[in-house]
VEXBA-308656 format. One record per residue (C-alpha): residue number from 1; residue in one letter; x negated, z, y negated. Coordinates in steps of 0.25 Angstrom, whole numbers. Layout:
N
[NUM,A,[X,Z,Y]]
...
***
This chain:
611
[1,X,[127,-218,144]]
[2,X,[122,-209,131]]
[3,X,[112,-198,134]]
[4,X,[119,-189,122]]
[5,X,[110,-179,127]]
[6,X,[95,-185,124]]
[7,X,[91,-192,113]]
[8,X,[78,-198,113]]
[9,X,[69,-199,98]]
[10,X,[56,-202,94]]
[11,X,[48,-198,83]]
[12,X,[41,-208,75]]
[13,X,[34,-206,61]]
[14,X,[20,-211,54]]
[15,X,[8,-203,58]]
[16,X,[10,-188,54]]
[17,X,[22,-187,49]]
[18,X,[26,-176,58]]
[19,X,[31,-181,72]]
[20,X,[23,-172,80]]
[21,X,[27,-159,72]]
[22,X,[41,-163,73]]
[23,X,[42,-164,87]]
[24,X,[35,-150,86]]
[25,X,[47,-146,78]]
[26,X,[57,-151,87]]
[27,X,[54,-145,100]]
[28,X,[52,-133,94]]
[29,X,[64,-132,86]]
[30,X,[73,-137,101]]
[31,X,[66,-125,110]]
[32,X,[55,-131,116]]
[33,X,[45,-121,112]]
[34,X,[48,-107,114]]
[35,X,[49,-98,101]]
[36,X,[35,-91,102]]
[37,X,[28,-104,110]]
[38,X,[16,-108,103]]
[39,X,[16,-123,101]]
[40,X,[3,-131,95]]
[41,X,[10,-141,83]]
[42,X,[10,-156,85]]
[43,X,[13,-152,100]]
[44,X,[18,-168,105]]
[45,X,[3,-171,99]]
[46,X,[-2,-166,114]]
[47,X,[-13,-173,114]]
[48,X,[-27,-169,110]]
[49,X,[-30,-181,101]]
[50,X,[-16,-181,94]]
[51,X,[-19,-165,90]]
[52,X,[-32,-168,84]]
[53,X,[-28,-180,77]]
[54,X,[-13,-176,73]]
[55,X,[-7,-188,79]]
[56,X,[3,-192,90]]
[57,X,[-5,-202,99]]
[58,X,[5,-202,110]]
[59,X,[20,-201,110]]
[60,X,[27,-189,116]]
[61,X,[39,-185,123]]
[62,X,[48,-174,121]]
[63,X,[61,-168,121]]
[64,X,[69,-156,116]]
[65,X,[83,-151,117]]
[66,X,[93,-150,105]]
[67,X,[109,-146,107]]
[68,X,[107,-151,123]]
[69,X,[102,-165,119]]
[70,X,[88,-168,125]]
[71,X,[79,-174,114]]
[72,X,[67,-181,119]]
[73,X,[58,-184,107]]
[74,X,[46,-194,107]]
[75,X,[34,-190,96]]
[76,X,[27,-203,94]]
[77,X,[14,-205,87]]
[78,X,[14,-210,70]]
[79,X,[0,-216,71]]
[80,X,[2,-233,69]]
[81,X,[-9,-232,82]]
[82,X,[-2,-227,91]]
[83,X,[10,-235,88]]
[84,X,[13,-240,103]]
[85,X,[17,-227,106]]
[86,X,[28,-227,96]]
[87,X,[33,-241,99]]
[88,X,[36,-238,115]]
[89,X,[41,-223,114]]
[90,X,[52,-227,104]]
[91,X,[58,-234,117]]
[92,X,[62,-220,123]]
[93,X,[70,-217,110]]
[94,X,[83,-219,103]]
[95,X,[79,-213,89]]
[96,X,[67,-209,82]]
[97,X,[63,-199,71]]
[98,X,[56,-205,61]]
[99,X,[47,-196,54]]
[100,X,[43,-198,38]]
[101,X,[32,-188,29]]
[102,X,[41,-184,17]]
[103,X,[29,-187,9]]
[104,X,[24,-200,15]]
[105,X,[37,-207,19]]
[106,X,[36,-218,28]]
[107,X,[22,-224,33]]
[108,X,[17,-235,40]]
[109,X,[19,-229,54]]
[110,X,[32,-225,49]]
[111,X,[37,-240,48]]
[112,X,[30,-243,61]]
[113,X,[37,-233,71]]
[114,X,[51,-234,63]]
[115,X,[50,-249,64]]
[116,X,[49,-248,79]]
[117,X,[59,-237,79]]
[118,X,[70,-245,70]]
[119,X,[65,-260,79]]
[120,X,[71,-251,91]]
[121,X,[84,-247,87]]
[122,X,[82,-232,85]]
[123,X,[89,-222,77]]
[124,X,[80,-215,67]]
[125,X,[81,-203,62]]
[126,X,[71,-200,50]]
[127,X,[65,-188,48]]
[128,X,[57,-184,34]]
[129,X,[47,-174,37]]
[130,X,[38,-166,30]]
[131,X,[49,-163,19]]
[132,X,[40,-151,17]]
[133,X,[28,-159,11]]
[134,X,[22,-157,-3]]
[135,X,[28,-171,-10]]
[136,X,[38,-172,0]]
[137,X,[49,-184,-4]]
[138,X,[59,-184,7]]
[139,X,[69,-194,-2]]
[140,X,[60,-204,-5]]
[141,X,[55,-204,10]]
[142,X,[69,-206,15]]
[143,X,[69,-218,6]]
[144,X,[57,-224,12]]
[145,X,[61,-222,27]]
[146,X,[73,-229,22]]
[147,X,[67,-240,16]]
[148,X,[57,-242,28]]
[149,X,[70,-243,38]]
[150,X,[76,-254,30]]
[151,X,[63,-261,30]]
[152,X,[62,-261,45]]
[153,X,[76,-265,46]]
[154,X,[82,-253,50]]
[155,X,[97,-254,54]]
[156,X,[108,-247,47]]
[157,X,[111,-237,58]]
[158,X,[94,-234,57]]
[159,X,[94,-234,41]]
[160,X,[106,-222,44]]
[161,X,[95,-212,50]]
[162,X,[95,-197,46]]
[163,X,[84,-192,37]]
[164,X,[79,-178,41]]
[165,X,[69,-171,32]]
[166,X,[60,-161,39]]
[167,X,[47,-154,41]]
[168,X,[43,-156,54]]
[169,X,[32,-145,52]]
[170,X,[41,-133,48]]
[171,X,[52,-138,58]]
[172,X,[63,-142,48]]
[173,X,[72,-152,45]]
[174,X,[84,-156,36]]
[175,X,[94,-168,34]]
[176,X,[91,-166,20]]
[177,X,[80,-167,12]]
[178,X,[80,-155,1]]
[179,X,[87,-146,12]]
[180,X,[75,-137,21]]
[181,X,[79,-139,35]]
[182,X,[78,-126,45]]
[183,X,[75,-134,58]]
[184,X,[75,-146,66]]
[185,X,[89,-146,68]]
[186,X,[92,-157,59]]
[187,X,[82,-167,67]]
[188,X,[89,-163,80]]
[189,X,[103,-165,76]]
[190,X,[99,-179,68]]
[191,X,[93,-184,82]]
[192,X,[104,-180,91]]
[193,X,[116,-188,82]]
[194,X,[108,-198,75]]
[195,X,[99,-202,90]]
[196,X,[105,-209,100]]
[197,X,[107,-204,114]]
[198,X,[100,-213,124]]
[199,X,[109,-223,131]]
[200,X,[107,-228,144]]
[201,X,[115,-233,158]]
[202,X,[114,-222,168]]
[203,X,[119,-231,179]]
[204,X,[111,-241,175]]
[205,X,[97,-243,185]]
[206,X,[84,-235,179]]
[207,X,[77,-240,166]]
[208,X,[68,-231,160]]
[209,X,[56,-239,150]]
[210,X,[42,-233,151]]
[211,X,[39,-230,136]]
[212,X,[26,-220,138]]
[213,X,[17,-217,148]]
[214,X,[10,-204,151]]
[215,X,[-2,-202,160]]
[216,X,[-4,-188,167]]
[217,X,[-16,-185,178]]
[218,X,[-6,-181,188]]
[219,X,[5,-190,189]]
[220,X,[-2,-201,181]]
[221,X,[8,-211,172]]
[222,X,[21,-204,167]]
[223,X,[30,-216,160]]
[224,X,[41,-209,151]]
[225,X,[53,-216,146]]
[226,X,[67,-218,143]]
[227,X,[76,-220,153]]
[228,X,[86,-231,147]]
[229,X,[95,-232,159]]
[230,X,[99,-226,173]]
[231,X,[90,-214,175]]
[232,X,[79,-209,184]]
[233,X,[74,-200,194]]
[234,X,[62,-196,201]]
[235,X,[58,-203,215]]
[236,X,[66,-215,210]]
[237,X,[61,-229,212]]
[238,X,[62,-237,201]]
[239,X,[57,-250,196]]
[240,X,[44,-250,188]]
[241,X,[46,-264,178]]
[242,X,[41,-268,165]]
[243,X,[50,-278,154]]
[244,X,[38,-285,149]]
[245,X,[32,-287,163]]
[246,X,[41,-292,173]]
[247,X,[31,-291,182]]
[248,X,[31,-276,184]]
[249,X,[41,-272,196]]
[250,X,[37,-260,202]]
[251,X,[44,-250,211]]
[252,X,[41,-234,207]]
[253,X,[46,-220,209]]
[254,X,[48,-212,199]]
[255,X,[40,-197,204]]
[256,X,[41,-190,191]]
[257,X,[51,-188,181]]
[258,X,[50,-181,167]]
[259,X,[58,-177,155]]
[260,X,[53,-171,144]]
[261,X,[58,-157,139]]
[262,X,[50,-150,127]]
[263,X,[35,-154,130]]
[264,X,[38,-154,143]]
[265,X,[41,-165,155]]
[266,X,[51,-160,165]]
[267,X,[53,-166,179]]
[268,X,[66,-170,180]]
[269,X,[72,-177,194]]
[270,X,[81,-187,184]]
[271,X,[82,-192,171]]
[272,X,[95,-203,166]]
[273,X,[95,-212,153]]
[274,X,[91,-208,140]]
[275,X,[79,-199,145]]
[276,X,[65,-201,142]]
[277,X,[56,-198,156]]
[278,X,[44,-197,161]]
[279,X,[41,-204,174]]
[280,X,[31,-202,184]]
[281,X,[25,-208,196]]
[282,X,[24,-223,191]]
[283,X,[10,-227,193]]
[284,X,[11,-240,187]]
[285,X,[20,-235,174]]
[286,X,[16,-244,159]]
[287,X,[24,-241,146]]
[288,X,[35,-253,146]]
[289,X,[39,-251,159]]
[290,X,[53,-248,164]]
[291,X,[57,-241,176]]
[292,X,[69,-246,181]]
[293,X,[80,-246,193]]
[294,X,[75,-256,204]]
[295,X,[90,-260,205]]
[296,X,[90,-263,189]]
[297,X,[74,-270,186]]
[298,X,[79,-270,170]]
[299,X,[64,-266,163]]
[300,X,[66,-262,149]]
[301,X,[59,-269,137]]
[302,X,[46,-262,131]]
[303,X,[43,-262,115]]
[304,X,[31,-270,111]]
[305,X,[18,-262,109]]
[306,X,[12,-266,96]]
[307,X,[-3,-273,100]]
[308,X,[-16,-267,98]]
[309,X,[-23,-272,86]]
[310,X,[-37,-264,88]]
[311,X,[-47,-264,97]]
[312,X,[-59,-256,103]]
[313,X,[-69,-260,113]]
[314,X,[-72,-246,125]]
[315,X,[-84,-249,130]]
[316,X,[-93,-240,140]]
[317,X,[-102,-232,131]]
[318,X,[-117,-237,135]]
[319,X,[-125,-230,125]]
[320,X,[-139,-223,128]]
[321,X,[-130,-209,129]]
[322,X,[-119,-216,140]]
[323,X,[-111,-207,147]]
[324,X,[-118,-194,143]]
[325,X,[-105,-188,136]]
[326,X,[-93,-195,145]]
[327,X,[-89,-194,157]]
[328,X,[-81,-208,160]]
[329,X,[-91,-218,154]]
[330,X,[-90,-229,164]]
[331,X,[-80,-243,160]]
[332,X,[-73,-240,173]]
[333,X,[-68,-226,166]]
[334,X,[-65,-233,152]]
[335,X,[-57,-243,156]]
[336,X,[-48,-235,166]]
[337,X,[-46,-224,154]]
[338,X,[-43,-236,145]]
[339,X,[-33,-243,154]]
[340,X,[-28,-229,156]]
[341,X,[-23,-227,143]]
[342,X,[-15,-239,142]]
[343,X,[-5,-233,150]]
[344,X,[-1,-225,140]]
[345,X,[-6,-233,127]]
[346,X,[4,-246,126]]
[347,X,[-6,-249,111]]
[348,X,[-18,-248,120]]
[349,X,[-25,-260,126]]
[350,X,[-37,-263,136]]
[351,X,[-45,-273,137]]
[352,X,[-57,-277,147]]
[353,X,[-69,-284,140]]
[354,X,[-78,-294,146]]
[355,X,[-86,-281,148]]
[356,X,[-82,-270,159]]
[357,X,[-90,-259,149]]
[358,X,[-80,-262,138]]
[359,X,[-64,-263,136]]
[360,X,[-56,-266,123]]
[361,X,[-48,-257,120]]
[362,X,[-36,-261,109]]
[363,X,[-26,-252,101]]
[364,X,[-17,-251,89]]
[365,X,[-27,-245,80]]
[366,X,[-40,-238,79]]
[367,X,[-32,-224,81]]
[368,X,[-28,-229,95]]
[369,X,[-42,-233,100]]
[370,X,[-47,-221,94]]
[371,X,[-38,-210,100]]
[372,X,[-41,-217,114]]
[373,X,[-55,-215,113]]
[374,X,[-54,-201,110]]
[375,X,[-46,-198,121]]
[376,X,[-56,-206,131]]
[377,X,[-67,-197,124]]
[378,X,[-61,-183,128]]
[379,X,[-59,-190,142]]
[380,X,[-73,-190,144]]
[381,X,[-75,-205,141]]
[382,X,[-85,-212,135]]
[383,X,[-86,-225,131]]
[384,X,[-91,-234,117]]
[385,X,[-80,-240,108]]
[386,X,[-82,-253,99]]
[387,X,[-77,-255,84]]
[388,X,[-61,-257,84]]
[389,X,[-57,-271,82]]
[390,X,[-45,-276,78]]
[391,X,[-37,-286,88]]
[392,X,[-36,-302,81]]
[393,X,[-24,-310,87]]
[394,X,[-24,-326,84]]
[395,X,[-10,-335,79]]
[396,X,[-5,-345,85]]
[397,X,[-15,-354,75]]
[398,X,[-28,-347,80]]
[399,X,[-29,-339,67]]
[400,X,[-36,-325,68]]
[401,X,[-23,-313,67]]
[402,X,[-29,-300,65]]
[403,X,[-20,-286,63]]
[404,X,[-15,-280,51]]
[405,X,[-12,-267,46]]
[406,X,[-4,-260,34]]
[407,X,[-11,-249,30]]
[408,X,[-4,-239,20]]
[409,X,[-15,-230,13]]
[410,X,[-12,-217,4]]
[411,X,[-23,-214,-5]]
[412,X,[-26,-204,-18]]
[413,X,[-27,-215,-29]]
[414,X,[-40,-215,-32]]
[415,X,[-43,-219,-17]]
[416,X,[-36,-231,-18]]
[417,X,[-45,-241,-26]]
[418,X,[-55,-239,-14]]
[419,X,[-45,-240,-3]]
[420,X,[-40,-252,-7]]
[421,X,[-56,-259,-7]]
[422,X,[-60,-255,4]]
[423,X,[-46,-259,13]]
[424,X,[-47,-273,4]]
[425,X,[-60,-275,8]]
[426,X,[-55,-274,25]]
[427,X,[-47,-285,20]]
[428,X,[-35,-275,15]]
[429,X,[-23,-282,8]]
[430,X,[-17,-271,-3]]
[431,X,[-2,-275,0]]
[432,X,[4,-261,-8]]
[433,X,[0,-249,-18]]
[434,X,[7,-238,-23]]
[435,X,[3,-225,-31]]
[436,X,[11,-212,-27]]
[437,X,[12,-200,-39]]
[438,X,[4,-193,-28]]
[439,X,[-9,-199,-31]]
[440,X,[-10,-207,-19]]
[441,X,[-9,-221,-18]]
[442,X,[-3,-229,-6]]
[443,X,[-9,-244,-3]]
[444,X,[-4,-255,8]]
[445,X,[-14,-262,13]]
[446,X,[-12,-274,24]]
[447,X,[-26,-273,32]]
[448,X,[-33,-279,43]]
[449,X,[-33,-268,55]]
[450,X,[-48,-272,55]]
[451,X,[-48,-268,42]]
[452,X,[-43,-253,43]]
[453,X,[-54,-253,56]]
[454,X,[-63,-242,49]]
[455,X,[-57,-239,38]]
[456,X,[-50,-226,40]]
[457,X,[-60,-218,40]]
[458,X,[-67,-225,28]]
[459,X,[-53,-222,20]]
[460,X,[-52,-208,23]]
[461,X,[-66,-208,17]]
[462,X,[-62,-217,3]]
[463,X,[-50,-207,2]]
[464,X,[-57,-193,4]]
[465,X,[-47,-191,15]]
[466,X,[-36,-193,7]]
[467,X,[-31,-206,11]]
[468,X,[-19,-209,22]]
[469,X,[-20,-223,29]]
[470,X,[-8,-228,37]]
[471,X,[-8,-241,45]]
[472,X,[2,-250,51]]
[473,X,[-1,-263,61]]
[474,X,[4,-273,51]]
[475,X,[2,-288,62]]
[476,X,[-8,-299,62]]
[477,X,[-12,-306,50]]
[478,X,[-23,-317,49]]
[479,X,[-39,-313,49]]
[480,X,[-42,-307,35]]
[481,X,[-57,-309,38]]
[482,X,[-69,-302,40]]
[483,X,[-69,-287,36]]
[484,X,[-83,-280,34]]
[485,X,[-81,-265,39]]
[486,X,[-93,-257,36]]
[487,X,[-103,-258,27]]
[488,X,[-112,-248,31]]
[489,X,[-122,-248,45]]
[490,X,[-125,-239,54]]
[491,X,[-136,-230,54]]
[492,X,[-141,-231,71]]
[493,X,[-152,-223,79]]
[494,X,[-164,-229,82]]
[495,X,[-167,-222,94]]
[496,X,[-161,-211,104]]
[497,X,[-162,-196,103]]
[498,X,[-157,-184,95]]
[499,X,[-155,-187,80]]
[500,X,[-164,-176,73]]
[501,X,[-162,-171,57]]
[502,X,[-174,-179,54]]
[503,X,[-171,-192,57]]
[504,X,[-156,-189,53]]
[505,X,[-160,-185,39]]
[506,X,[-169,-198,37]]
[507,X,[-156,-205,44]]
[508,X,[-144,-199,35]]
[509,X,[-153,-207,21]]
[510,X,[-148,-221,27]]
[511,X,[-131,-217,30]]
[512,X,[-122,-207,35]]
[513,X,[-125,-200,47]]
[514,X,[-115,-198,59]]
[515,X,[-125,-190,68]]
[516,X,[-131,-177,68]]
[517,X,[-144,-171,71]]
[518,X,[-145,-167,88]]
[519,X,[-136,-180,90]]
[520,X,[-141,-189,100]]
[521,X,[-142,-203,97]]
[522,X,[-146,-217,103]]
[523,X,[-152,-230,98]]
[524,X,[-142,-238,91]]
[525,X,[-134,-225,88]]
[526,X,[-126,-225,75]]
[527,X,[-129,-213,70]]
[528,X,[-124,-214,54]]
[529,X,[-118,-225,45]]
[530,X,[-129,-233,38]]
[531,X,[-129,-232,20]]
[532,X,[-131,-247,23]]
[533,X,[-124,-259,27]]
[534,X,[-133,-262,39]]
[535,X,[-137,-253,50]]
[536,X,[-149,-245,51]]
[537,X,[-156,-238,62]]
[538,X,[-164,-225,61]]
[539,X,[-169,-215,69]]
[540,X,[-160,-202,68]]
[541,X,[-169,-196,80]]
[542,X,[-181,-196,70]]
[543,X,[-189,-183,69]]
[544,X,[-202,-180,59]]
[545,X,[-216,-180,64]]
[546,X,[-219,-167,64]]
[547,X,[-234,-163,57]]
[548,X,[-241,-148,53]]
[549,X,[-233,-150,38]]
[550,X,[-220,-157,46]]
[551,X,[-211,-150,53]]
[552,X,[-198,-150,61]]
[553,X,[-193,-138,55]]
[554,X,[-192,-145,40]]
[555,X,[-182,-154,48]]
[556,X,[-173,-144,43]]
[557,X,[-172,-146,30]]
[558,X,[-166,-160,31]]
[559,X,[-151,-160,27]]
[560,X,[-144,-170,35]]
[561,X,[-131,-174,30]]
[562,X,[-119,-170,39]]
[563,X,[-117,-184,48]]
[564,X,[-103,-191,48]]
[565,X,[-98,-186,61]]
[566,X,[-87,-199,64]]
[567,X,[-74,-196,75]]
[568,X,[-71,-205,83]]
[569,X,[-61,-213,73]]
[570,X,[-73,-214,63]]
[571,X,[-82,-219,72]]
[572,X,[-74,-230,77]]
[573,X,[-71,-234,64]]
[574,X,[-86,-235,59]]
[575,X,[-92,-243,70]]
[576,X,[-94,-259,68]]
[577,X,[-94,-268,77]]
[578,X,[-107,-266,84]]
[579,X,[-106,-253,85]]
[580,X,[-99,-242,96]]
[581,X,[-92,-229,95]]
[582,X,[-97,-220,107]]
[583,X,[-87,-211,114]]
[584,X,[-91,-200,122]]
[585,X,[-84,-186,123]]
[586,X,[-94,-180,117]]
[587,X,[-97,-189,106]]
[588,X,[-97,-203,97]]
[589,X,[-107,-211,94]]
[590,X,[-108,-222,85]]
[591,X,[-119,-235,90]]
[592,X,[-121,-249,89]]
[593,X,[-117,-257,100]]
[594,X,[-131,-262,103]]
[595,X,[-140,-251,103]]
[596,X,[-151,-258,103]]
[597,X,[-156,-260,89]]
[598,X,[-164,-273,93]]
[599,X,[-152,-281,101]]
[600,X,[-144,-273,89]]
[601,X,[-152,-282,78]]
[602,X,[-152,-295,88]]
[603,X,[-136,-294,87]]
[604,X,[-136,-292,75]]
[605,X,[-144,-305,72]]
[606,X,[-139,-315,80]]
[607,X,[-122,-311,72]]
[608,X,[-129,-313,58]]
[609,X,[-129,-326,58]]
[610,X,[-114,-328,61]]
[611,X,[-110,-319,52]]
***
């Protein structure tokens, strides 16, 4: 049986290329706003983090309705972090829409979801958008997406896709590039004839392959899917297996059934092949499980998640100021909100330490780990994160693998000279270099993943702001030995208190600042970046013995230099080794493992040698 009346596509693209705002467009444009509703832009970005950072962190469902055909439209996210997300949604689809920048053509993250698309069988249709751009080159893109499909071995049939040209901000689109579109209309016709309707065996028993999983207060897990064959109704008992784990044979009732409308999900009693659904009711629901008829046990296979390749230790924050700010501190309430999030992050993994205070938490990139702690912060948790470390792997010889990336860099020309030092220095290969008539010039780099730990936030600094970094997970290569990250030391408090101008001002001489004057420190603190390689401890806390001629009122005189206030990202990135980044909701603190400067020094003496 052919569903002519769904289709089911998915939106890929690199990281801002316009997914979200042409999602915005589409339900708009089929009647799922009414004509004076106010809307917020980037409205599938629900989520606090994705608004404020402009990024799709989690894939969403929807669905409008065009000339009677139900179309539900998946918005995936373009960053290479949260890849997972992209590789198991493209199992609910039969097509995609792959978006491309007019200006910038394909980019890393480009290849990365188009390969998965194109490994999968899918029809593609490809959409050039921002036509409206200063230095737009639509033709010259088309060539490129072209040239990327044969090199990831596109078939004939997928080499055939349409090319659209649109703004996905002004809500237009055209089948030709030198022609201004008037509205959508082109995209919605080029999915219902160039899509395939889903295919499925009504008769057949129930098969329905668990591709995302949503967590809600109420009715807890909520598994969405596709259902390949037979179809499904509420209060059915169905048979709760997993391919890659024969072991798993569970019986379950469906309470719940969902389809989406709009932004909405609407109860529905039943629901047959070719919709996607969202179930719930099933306690015991993971991604890459199928829910079939007891009579036919037929799980369905589930696509590989690509394997973490960094790694962060969460341990229970056991600084002087201990659960002042947070309200779930303890390891009991770390680990249940860490394991928690792996029903719904298949790139996530948890791992208990020898220690019951510390879990290591690994992921595909420091954006991953990163966007995890801020949304244990705003849950009221706080806890101490370690340096990100990369994860080794050994061959079958015993030799040392580490993970590679390929990085692709856009900088003005006259930033490139320093670029290429500093990533040659992190044990950077130069694998490519060209010079646009722009001004910019675009370098390959293969690089360690250690070697990019760090170094964003030091790039945006060499290239004034200027400079676009993309990456792409590029395997396992042998060790390409040791790396030194930072040069410069920490400047730490010596004792606890309040940091007072005084003691800043005489403090702000030796490096850079990250504190204020009112903040409260502790020993072993860190409350600035040392001008030197070594660390050096002072006393931010210091005030001036006060005589007849001396007093506290000439304190305002000092001018302080305004501190370096680091986020969360530039925080993580700066510590070494022996250092933690505390999170609280209320703040981040920088501080040495040891706080003690005494046992600090002992360490410290007894590695020397082996160095």
């Amino acid at each position: 049986m052919v569903r002519n009346d769904v289709r089911n596509v998915a939106i890929i693209a690199h990281v801002d290329h316009g997914k979200t705002t042409l999602v915005d467009q589409l339900l708009r444009q089929s009647g799922v706003f009414r004509a004076n509703q106010q809307v917020q832009e980037r409205v599938m970005d629900s989520g606090d983090i994705e608004r404020e950072r402009g990024i799709t962190i989690l894939s969403k469902n929807t669905a409008v309705t065009y000339k009677d055909v139900k179309i539900n439209i998946i918005d995936t996210p373009g960053h290479a972090d949260f890849g997972g997300e992209v590789e198991r949604v493209l199992k609910m689809v039969n097509g995609v829409i792959l978006l491309v920048d007019a200006f910038e053509g394909p980019m890393p993250q480009t290849r990365f979801v188009l390969q998965k698309a194109l490994e999968l069988n899918l029809k593609v249709i490809v959409c050039i958008n921002k036509i409206d751009r200063p230095n737009a080159r639509p033709e010259e893109v088309v060539d490129e997406v072209l040239e990327l499909m044969m090199d990831l071995g596109a078939s004939d049939e997928q080499l055939d896709a349409p090319f659209l040209y649109a703004s996905a901000k002004d809500g237009i689109c055209s089948d030709d590039p030198n022609v201004e579109g008037k509205d959508m209309t082109p995209l919605f016709d080029a999915i219902l004839e160039y899509i395939p309707a889903p295919e499925g065996d009504p008769d057949m028993g129930t098969q329905v392959l668990i591709s995302t999983i949503d967590y809600n207060e109420y009715v807890g897990r909520i598994g969405i899917g596709k259902i390949d064959n037979g179809s499904i109704a509420v209060n059915q008992e169905v048979l709760l297996m997993n391919h890659h784990d024969p072991s798993k044979k569970e019986k379950v009732k469906v309470s719940k059934l969902y389809e989406f409308d709009g932004l909405d999900r609407v109860e529905v009693d039943h629901a047959t092949v070719g919709a996607i659904v969202a179930i719930s009711g099933i306690a015991d629901l993971h991604i890459g499980d199928t829910l079939c008829d007891p009579s036919n046990p037929d799980p369905i296979p589930f696509q590989k998640i690509s394997e973490p390749t960094i790694s962060m230790n969460f341990l229970v924050n056991d600084s002087p100021f201990a659960g002042q700010e947070g309200t779930y501190v303890t390891s009991r309430h770390i680990r249940d909100r860490l394991f928690r999030e792996l029903n719904t992050d298949v790139s996530l993994r948890v791992e208990e330490t020898d220690s019951p205070d510390c879990f290591k938490v690994s992921g595909r990139g420091e954006l991953h780990l990163s966007v995890l702690i801020e949304s244990m912060r705003r849950e009221g948790y706080e806890f101490a994160v370690s340096r990100a470390e990369v994860i080794y792997k050994h061959d079958e010889r015993g030799k040392l693998l580490e993970p590679m990336e390929i990085a692709y860099i856009d900088v003005a020309d006259e930033f490139s000279g320093s670029v290429i030092q500093r990533l040659s220095e992190r044990k950077g290969e130069l694998q490519g270099m060209s010079t646009g008539s722009d001004g910019m010039t675009r370098l390959e780099f293969s690089i360690p993943s250690r070697g990019l730990i760090g170094f964003r936030g030091m790039f945006m600094t060499m290239t004034k702001g200027t400079g676009i970094m993309n990456t792409m997970f590029d395997g396992y290569a042998p060790y390409k030995g040791d790396i030194t990250f930072r040069k410069q030391g920490s400047l730490i408090a010596f004792e606890t208190g309040v940091a007072v101008t005084y003691g800043l001002f005489q403090a702000q001489q030796r490096g850079t600042l990250f504190i204020e004057p009112g903040t409260r420190v502790y020993a072993g603190m860190i409350v600035g970046q040392s001008g030197k390689t070594e660390d050096i401890e002072l006393n931010v806390c210091k005030t001036k013995h006060l005589t007849n001629t001396r007093t506290s009122s000439s304190d305002d005189a000092l001018t302080l230099t305004p501190p370096k206030i680091l986020s969360l990202d530039e925080a993580i990135e700066f510590i070494d080794r022996d250092e933690l980044v505390e999170v609280t909701p209320k703040s981040l603190r920088l501080r040495k493992r040891q706080l003690d400067s005494r046992l600090r020094k002992r360490e410290a003496m007894r590695q020397t040698p082996q160095q």
